[in-house]
C-alpha positions in Angstrom: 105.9 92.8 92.6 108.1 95.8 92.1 108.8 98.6 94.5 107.8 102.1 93.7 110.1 104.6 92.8 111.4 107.2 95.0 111.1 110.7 92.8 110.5 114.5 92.8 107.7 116.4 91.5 109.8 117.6 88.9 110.2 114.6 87.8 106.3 113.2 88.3 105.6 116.3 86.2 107.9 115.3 83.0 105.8 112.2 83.2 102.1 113.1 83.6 103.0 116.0 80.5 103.8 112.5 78.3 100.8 111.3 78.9 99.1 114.1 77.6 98.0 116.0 80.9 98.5 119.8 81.3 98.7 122.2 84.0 94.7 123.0 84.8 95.8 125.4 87.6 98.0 125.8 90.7 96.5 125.8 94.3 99.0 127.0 96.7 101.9 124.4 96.5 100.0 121.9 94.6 99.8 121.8 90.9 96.7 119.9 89.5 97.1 118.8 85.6 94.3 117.2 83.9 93.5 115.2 80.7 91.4 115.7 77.8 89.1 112.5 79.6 88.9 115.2 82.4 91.1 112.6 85.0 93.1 114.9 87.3 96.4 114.7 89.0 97.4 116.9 91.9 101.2 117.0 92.4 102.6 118.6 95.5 105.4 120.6 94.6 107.7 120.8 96.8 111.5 121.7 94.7 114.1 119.0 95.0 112.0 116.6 97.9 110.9 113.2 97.4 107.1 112.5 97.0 105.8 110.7 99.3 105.1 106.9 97.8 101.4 106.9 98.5 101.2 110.0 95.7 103.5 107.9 93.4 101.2 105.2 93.5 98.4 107.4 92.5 99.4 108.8 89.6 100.7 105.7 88.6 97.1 104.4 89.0 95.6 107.5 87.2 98.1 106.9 84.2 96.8 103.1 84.3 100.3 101.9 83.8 102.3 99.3 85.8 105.4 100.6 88.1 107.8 99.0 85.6 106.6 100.9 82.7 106.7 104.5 85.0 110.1 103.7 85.8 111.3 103.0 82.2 110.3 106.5 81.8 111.9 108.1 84.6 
């Protein structure tokens, strides 16, 4: 099994937007994006720190992609 990748919000934002989820709305510091299925993503952000990996893992699950193919498209 691979690891999870250590990464920014800016970053996790790049990547949910290529999978076709937008900016919904902004609550404080986090930034929820969501899908034309509805499925929602809230992103902490947080410019220039690491997310922690528990939130990596989440989106990655909400994508429904394996870790290798959200690192190929880091």
């Amino acid at each position: 099994m691979s690891t999870l990748p250590t990464i920014t919000s800016e970053e996790a934002i790049k990547i949910v937007k290529k999978y076709g989820f937008n900016l919904s709305r902004q609550s404080g510091s986090h930034m929820i994006f969501k899908n034309d299925l509805n499925k929602r993503i809230t992103i902490p952000y947080h410019s220039g720190r690491i997310l922690h990996p528990k939130i990596v893992k989440n989106i990655i699950e909400t994508l429904e992609i394996s870790i290798e193919e959200f690192k190929r498209n880091l």
